[in-house]
N, CA and C of each residue as an Amber inpcrd file, in Angstrom:
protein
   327
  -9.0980000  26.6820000  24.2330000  -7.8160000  26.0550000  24.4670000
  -7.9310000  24.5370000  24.3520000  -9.1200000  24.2440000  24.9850000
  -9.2040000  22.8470000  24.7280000  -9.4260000  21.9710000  23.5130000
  -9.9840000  22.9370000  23.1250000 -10.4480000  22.2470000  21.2770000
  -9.6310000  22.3880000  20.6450000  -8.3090000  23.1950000  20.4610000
  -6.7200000  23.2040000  20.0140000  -5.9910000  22.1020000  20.4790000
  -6.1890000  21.6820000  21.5600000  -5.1130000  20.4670000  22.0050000
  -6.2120000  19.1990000  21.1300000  -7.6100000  18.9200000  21.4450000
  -8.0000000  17.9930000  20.2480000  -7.7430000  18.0940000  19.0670000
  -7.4890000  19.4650000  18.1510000  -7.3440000  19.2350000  17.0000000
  -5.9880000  18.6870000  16.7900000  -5.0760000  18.9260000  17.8080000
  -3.8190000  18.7970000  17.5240000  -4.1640000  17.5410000  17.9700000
  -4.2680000  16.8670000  18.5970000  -3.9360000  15.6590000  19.1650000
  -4.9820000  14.8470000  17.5210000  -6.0800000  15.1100000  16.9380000
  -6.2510000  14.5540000  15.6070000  -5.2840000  14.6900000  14.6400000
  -4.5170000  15.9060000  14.5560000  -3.9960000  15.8020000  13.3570000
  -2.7330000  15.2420000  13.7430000  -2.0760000  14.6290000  14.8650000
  -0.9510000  14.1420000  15.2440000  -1.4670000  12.6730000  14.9830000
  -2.4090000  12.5570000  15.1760000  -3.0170000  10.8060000  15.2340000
  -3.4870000  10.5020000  13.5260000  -3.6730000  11.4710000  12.5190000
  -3.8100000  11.6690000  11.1590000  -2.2730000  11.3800000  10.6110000
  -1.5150000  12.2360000  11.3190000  -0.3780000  12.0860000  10.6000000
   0.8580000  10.5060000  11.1740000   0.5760000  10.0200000  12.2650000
   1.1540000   8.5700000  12.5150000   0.4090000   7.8110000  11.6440000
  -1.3140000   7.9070000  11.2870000  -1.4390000   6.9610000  10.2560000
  -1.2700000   7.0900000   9.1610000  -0.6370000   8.7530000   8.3860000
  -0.1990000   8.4490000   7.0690000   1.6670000   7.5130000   7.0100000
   1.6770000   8.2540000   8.5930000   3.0360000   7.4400000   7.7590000
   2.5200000   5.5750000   8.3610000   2.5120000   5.1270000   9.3310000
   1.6950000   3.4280000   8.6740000   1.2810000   2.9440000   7.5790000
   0.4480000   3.9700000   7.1330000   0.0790000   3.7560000   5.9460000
   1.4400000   3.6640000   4.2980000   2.3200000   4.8830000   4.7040000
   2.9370000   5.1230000   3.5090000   4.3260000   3.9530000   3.9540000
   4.3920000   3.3410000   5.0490000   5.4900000   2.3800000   5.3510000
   4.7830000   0.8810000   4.8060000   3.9390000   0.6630000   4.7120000
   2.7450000  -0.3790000   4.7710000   3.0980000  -0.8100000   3.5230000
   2.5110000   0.8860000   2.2430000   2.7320000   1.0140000   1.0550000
   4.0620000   0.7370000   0.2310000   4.6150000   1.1520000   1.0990000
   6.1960000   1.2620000   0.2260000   6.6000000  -0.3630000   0.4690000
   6.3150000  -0.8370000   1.4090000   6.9000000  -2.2370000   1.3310000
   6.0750000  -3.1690000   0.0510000   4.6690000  -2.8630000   0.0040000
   4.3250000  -3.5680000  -0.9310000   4.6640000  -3.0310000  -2.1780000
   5.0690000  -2.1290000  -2.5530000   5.3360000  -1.4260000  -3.8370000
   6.7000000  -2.0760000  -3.9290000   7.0430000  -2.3540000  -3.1920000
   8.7050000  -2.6790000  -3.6460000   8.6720000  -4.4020000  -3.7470000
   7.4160000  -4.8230000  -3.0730000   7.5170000  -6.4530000  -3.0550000
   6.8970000  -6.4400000  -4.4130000   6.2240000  -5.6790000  -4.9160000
   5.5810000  -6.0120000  -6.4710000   6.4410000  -5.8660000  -7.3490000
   7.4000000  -4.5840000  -7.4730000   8.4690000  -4.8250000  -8.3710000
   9.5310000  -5.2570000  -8.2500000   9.6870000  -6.2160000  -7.1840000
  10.9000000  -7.5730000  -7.5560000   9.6190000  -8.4710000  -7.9890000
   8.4990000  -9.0200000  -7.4810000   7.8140000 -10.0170000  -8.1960000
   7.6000000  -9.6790000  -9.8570000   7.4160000  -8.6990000 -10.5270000
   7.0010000  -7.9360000 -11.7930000   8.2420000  -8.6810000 -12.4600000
   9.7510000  -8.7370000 -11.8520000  10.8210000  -9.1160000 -12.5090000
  11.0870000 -10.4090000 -12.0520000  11.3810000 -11.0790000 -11.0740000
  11.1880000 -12.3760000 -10.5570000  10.6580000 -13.2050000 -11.0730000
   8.9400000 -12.8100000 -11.0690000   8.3340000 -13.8680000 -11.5770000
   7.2940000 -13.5430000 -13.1360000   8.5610000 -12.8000000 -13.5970000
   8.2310000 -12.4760000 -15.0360000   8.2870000 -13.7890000 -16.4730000
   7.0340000 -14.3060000 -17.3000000   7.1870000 -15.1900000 -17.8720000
   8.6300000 -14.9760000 -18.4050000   9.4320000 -16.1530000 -18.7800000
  10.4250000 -16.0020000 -19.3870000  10.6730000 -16.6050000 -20.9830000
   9.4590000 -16.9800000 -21.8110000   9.3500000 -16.9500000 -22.8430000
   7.4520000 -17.5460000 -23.2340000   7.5740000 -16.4770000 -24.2440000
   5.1440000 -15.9640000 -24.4000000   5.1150000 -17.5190000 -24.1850000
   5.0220000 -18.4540000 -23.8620000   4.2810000 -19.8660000 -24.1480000
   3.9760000 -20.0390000 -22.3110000   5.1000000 -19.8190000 -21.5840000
   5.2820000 -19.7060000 -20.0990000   3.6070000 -19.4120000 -19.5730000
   3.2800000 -20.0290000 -18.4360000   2.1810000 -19.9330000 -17.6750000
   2.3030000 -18.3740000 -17.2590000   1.7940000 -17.5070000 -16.4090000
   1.8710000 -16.2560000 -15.5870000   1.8910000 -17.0250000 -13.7600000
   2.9010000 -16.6460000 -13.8030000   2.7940000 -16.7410000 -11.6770000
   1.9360000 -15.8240000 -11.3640000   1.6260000 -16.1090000 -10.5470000
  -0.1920000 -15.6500000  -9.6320000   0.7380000 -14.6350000  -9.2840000
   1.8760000 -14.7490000  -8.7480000   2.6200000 -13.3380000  -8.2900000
   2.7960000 -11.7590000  -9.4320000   3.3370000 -12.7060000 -10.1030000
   3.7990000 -12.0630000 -11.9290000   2.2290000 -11.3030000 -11.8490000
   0.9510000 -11.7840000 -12.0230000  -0.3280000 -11.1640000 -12.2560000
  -0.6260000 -10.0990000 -11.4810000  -0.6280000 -10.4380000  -9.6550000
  -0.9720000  -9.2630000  -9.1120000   0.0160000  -8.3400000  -9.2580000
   1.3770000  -8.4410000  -9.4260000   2.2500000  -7.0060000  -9.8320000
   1.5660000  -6.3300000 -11.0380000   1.1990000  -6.9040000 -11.6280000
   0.9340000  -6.2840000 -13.1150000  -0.5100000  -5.5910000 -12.9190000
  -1.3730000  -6.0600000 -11.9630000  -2.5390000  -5.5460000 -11.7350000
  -2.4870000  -3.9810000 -10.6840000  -1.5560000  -4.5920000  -9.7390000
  -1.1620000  -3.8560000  -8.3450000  -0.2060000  -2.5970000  -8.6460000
   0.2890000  -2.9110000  -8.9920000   1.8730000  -1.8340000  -9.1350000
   1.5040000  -0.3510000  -8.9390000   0.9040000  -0.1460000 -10.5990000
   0.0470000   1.0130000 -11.1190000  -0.5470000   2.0570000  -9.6620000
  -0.8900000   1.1590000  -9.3330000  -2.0560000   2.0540000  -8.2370000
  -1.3020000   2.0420000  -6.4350000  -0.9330000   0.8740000  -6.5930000
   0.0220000   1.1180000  -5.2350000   0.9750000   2.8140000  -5.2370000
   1.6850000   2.3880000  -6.4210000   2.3260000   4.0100000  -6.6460000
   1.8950000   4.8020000  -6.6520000   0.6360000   4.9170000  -7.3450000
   0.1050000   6.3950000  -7.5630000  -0.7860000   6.6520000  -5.9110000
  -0.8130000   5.7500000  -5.0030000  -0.8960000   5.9080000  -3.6560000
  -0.2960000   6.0590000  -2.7910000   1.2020000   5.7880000  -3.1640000
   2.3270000   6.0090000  -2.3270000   2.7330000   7.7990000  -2.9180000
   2.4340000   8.4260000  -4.1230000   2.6470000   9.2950000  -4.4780000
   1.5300000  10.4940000  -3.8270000   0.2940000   9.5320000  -3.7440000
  -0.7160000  10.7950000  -3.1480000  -0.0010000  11.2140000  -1.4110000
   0.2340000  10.2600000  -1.0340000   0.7830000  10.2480000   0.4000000
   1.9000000  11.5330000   0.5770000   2.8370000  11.0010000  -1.0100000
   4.0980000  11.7270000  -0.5700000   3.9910000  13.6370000  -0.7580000
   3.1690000  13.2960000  -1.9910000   2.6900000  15.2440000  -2.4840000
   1.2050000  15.6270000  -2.5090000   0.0580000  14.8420000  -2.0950000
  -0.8520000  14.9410000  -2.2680000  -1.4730000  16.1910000  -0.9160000
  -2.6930000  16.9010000  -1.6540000  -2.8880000  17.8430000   0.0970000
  -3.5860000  16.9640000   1.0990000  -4.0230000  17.7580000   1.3660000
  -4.4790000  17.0750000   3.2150000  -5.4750000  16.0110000   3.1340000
  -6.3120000  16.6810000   1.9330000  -7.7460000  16.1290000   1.5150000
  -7.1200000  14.6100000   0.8700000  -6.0960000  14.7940000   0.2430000
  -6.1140000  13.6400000  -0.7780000  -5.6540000  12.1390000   0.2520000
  -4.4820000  12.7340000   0.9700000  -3.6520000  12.1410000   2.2390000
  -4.6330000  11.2960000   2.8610000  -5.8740000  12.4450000   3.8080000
  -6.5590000  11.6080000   4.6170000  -7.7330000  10.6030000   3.9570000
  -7.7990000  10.7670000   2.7110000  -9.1600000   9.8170000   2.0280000
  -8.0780000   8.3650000   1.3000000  -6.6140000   8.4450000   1.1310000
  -6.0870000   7.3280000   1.3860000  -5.5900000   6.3400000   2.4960000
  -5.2490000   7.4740000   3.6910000  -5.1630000   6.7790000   4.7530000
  -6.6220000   6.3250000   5.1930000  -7.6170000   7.0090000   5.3500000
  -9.5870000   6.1150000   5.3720000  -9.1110000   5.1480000   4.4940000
  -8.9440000   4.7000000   3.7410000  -9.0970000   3.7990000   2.7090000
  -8.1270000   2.8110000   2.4660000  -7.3040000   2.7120000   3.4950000
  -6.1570000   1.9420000   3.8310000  -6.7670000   1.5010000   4.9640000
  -7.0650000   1.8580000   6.0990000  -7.2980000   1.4400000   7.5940000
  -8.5630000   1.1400000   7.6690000  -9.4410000   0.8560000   6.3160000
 -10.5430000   0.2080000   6.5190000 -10.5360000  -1.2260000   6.0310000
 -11.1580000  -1.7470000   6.2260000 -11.3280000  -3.5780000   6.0340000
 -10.0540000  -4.2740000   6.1340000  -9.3210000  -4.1980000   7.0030000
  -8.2480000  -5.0790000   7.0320000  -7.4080000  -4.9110000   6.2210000
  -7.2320000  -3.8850000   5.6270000  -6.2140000  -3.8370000   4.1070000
  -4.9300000  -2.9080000   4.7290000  -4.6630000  -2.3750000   5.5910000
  -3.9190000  -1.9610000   6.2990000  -3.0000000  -3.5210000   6.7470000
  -3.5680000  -4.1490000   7.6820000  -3.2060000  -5.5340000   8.3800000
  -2.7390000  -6.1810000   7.1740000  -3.3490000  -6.4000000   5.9980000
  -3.1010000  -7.2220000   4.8310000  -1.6230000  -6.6370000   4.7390000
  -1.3670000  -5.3130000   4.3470000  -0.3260000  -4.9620000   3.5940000
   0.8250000  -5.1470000   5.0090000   0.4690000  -5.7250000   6.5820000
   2.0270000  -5.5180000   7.3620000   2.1580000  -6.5860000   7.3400000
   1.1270000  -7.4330000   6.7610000   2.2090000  -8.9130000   6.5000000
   3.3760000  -9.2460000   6.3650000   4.1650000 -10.3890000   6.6150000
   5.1620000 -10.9260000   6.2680000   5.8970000 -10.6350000   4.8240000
   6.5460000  -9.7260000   4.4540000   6.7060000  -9.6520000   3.0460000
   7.2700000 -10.9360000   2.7480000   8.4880000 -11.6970000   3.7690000
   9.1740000 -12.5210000   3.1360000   8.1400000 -13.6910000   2.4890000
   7.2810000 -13.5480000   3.3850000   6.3680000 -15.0280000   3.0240000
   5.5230000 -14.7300000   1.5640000   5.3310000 -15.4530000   0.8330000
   4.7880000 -14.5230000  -0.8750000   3.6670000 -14.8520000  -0.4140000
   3.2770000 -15.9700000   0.4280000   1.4190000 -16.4300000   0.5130000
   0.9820000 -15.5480000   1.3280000   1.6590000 -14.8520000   2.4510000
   1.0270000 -14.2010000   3.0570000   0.4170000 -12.1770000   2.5970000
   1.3990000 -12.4650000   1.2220000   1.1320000 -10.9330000   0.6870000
   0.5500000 -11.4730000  -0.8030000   0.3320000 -12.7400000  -0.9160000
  -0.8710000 -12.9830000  -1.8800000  -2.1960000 -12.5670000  -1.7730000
  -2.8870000 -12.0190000  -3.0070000  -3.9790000 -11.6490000  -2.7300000
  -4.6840000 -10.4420000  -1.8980000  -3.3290000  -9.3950000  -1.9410000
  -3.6300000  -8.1590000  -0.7230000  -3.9030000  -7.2570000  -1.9240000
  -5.1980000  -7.5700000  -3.0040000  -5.4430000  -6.5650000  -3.3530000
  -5.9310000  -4.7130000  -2.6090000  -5.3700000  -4.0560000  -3.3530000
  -6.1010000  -2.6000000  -2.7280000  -7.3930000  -2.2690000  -3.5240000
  -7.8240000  -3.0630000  -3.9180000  -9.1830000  -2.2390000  -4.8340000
 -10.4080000  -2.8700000  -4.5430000
């Protein structure tokens, strides 16, 4: 009986950090594609905004992490949430979205 209320009480504490994780995600997925269009060169001679770059680097994989979250199985779920809530990259992504310096540089890779 007792080792049922731990598993439950893990997989209840598994599943508050996928969703942290997939709220974390979705905000940066959505701050990359207004930057992708925002700070898109606006004619080939134009410099690249440091912003413009990490969307173009970031995007790709943010999604396909916000997608493992949303349909992925258990296995796939919990080796992105590990991999979110390690090294500060969790904390990185609840930054300030409004602030762009403070979600500069929150690579996931």
């Amino acid at each position: 009986m007792e080792e049922k209320l731990n598993k439950k009480t893990e997989a209840q504490r598994l599943r508050e950090n996928e969703k942290l994780c997939f709220s974390a995600l979705l905000a940066y997925m959505k701050l990359l594609q207004e930057w992708k269009v925002l700070y898109a060169p606006r004619a080939p001679e134009d410099e690249h905004h440091d912003c413009f770059v990490q969307a173009c680097h970031n995007l790709d994989y943010t999604e396909y992490l916000v997608d493992l979250l949303i349909g992925g199985d258990s296995y796939e779920r919990s080796e992105v949430v590990e991999m979110i809530m390690t090294d500060g990259k969790l904390t990185k992504l609840q930054g300030s979205p409004s602030s762009t310096t403070s979600w500069k540089k929150c690579s996931l890779t």
